[in-house]
Every structure is written in C-alpha cells, then in structure tokens.
N, C-alpha and C positions, 0 to 999 in steps of 0.2 A: 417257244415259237417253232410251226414245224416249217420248215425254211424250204422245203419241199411245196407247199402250198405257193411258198412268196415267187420258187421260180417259175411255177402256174401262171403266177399274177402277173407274170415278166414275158409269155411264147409271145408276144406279138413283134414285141422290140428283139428276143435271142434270134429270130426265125430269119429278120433280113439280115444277119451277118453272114451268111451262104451256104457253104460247105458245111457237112456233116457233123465237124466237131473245129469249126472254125471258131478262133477267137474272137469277140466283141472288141472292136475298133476303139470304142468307147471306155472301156478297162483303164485303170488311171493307172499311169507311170509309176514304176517304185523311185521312191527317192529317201536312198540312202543319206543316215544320219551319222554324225562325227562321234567319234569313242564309244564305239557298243563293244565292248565287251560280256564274259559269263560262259553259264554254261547252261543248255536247256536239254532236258531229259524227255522223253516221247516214247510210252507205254502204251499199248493197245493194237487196233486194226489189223490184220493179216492184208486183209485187202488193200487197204492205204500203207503198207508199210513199202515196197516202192514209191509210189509218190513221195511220203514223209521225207526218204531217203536224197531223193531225186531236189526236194525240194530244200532240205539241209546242205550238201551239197552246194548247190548255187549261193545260198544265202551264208554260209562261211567264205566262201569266194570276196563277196565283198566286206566282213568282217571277219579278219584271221581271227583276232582274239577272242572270239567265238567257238564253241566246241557244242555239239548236239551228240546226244546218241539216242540211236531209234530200236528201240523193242516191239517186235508184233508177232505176236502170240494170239492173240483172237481180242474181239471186242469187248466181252468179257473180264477182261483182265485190264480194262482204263479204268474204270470207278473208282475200285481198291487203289491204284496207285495214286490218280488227281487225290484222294481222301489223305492218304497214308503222308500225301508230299511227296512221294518217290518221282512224281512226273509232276510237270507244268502243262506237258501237253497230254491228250487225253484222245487218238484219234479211236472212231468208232464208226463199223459202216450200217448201226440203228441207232434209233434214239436211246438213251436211257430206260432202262423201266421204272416201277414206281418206287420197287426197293431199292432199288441203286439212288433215283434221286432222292426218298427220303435218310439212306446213311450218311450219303453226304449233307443232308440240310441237317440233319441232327448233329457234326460234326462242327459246322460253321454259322448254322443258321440263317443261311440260304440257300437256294438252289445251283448247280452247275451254269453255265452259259454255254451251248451249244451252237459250233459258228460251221455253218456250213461251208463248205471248201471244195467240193467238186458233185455232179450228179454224173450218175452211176445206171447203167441197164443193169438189172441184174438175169445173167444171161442164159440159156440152157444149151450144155456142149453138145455135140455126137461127133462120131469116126467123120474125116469130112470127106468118106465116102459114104456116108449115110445118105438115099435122098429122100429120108420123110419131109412131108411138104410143111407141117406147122405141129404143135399141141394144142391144147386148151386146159384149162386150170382141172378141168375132170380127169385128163389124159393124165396131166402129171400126180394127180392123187391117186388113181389107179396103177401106177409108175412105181413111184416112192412112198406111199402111207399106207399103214394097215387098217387103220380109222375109217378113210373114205367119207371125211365130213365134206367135201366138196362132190360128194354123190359116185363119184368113183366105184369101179369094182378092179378085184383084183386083174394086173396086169403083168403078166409073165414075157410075152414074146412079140416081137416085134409085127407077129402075125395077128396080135390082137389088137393093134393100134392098126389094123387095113394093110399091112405092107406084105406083096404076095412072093410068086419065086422062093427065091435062096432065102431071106427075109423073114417069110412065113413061119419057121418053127427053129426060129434062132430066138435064145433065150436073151431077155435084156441084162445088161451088169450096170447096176448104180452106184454110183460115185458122188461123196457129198461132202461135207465140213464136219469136226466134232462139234460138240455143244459149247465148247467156249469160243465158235465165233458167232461173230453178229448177222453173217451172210445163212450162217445152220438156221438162226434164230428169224430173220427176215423170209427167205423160204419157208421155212415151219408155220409162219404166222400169217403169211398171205396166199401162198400156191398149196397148201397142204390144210387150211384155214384150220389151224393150231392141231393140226391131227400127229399122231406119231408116227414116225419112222418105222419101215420096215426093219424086222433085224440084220438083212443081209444088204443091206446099204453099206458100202464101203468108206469109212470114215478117214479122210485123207489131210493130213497136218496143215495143209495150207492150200492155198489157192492154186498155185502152179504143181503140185501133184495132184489135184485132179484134173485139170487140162492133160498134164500130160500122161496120166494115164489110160485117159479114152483114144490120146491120140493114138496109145498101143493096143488098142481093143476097137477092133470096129464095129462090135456091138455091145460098146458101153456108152451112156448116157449121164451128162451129171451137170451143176448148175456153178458158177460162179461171176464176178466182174466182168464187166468186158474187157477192162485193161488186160485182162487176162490171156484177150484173143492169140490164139496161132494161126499159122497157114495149115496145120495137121488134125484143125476141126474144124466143125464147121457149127454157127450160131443157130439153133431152130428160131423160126418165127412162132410167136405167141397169141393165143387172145383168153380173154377170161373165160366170157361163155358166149362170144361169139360166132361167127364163120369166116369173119376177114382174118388173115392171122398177120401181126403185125414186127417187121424187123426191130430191134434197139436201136434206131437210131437216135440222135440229139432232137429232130421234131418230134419222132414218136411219143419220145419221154416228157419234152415238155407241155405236146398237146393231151396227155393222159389216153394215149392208145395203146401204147405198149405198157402191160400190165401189173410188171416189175420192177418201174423207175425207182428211184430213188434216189437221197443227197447222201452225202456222205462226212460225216462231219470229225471235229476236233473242238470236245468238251474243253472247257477250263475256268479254272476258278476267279471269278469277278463278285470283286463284291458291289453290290448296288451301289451307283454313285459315286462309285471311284476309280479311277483308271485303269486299269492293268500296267502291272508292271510292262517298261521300259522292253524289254529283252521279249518278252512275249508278245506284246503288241506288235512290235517291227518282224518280229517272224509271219503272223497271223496278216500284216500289211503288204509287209511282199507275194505271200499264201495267194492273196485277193488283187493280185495287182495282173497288168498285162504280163510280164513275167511269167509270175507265177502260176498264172492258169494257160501259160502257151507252155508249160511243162504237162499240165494233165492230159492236155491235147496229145501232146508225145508222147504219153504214158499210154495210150489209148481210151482214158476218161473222156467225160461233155465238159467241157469250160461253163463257169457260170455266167448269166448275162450282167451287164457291167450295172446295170439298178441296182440287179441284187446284190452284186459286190457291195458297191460304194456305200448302198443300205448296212448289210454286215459293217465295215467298218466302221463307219458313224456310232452304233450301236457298244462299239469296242473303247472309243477315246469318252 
C-alpha cells in the first residue's frame, strides 16, 4: 500500500487544520494500556532516527518497564534486521524495493507491512545567504548527475544556473547521503530519474552533516528532510518541469506541488490475520496518535491527517 497516495486521498480534510505543520484536531488520544512491559529494538532510517528517538522517549515515560533502543544508519540497513529478527521495528524513509520485499517473503512467506508514520518534503539546502530563487528537476540533474537522464547538462557554477555578480563564476560544492540511505536512493530515483552521481558529490554520514556543512560553505548545495531545517540555510523552492517553483510546505506536499513529498515509514513484520504483537502495536498506536504526531510537528515533519492515521491503525489490530 503506498500510503503516500492515501494522504492524497486525505488534502481536503489535512488542509482545514491551519497552520503549516499543524496537528489534525481529529487524531485519536493515546490511551495507555496496564503492564506493558519488553523490550523493542529499531534498526534503519538516518532521517527518522530523531523522531524514532523522540518518540521512544515519551512512550517509555509512560511505560518504565519498557526499554527501546534506536539504531539509524541508513534505510538500507531495516530489511536485513526486520528478516534476521534483530528489530521489530523497521524505520525507512522509501518503500522497500523488490529484493528486499521478496528476502523477506522467502524468509516468512509474506510480505513486510509498511505503516506510514509521518510525511516528509524531501528538501534541497544552500548557504542561507544564497538568493537563488528556485530549481527545477533539470537544474538538479545538471547539479548532481553525470547521466542527465532528466535532460540536464553539466553544471559547474552558480553562474550557470542564471546567478550573476560574485555568484557568476563560483563553483558549486555538493553534498549528499551515501548509498545506504533511503533519502541517497529517493533523490536518485526521482530528482536525478535513477541517473548517477557525479564523483565529486560529497557523501556525508547522515543528515545533519549535510545541513551542516553547507551551512559552512556558502556555496554548497545538497538535499535532505526537512526535519533537518536550520536558521544557517536556507530551503530552495522546487518544481519538476515547471516555472512556478514550489516551497515544502504540509499543502504543497499533500496537494502534489512540491515535487519531493514523500511518507515516511516503519516496516514490520504482520503476519496476515493476525495481530501484532502487544508491545509493537502500542508503540505504532501512540506513533499515530495525537501525541505522537505533535512530536513530528516538533521535530520539524508534516503530521499525518487523522483518516489516514485511524485507517493505519485499523489495518494494524
């Protein structure tokens, strides 16, 4: 299920709850259950590994005998662990691909369950005294790919994206994700349309050293979360192949303007017809609860709308 379409299916109802990354009024209350104990393990995301944390955190607050621990190392790295059993949780900011979901169905004999948990702009930085006005999905494939399957030619300097002055014959520095996250792979597959990396892209461990390395470079450029955002960049407006170029914001994303939206999810293993364990559910229910999505808020994420919450859960018990 790509649960990205479903919060499509939801802009009309997300749009009247107001502000930018406002939580839906409508989100159901968590309510805490009596003797949860265990222990839950959470392998994957770079990008949702604050969240993950943020949301462990509150959720052992009201279950001390509860213990989580969060590993995020790139998206890449949940499959193997949901398969192996290392993790229960599985966060990941793509879907699966086809070999991932068939090791695991050859392992169990089903497929993963993929529950969406927050939507995400995925966003493009610069120095935030940078004032280019927008890109376009050509700019960035002229930018960062040596392929050019989105028509692109090469692009070296900020003077060949139009910008004149000081500007004109400063060289761009790119800054990106290695190949084991999901954010390297989501950029590759839709802003670069599956073209390859330049070699002198800077491949940076995580999310917040690329932020903050543009911040020390005022003419570096490079793409990650929003939750990401600082006051020491600044976010370009985007459009595919248009002329309007569009901010990330929560309507952008959900009315499919801005051209990098995306959900963000946490795979885990259900088997058809039967419940999920106790301890994983009640984590995945507060995840989806007013709660819980007024932490993504504060994390800098989009909160989901409460349909498509209460739909996810439904889906879970």
């Amino acid at each position: 299920m790509h649960f990205l379409k479903k919060a499509f299916a939801f802009t009309a109802a997300a749009l009247t709850v107001t502000t930018a990354s406002a939580v839906d009024e409508n989100l159901a209350t968590y309510k805490p259950v009596s003797s949860l104990s265990g222990n839950l393990n959470s392998v994957g995301s770079d990008t949702l590994n604050n969240l993950m944390a943020l949301w462990s955190e509150s959720f052992q607050k009201k279950y001390p005998n509860v213990k989580i621990q969060v590993e995020g190392k790139g998206s890449s790295t949940a499959p193997p662990a949901l398969i192996e059993g290392v993790s229960q949780l599985a966060p990941m900011s793509r879907m699966m691909k086809e070999k991932e979901l068939d090791a695991f169905e050859k392992k169990f004999g089903y497929k993963p369950t993929p529950v969406g948990v927050s939507i995400d702009a995925l966003a493009v930085y610069v120095h935030k005294d940078n004032p280019i006005k927008g890109l376009n999905f050509k700019d960035l494939d002229g930018i960062f790919s040596s392929t050019y399957k989105h028509g692109g030619s090469d692009v070296k300097t900020w003077g060949d994206l139009g910008m004149t002055g000081s500007w004109a014959n400063t060289t761009i520095s790119m800054y990106g994700r290695n190949s084991a996250s999901g954010t390297y792979g989501y950029f590759k597959k839709h802003a670069l349309a599956k073209g390859d990396f330049k070699a002198n892209v800077k491949e940076m461990p995580g999310s917040s050293s690329v932020i903050s390395s543009i911040a020390k470079e005022i003419s570096g450029i490079g793409y990650s979360g929003i939750g990401y955002r600082t006051s020491e960049v600044r976010v370009v407006p985007l459009t595919k192949d248009g002329e309007t170029f569009y901010e990330p914001t929560i309507k952008n994303c959900l009315n499919r303007k801005y051209p990098l939206a995306r959900v963000l999810y946490i795979y885990v293993n259900k088997k058809p017809g039967q419940k999920l364990d106790t301890l994983t559910l009640e984590f995945l229910k507060f995840v989806l609860s007013k709660e819980g999505q007024e932490i993504v808020a504060k994390d800098g994420y989009y909160p989901l709308p409460a349909k498509m919450a209460d739909k996810i859960v439904k889906s879970l018990n």
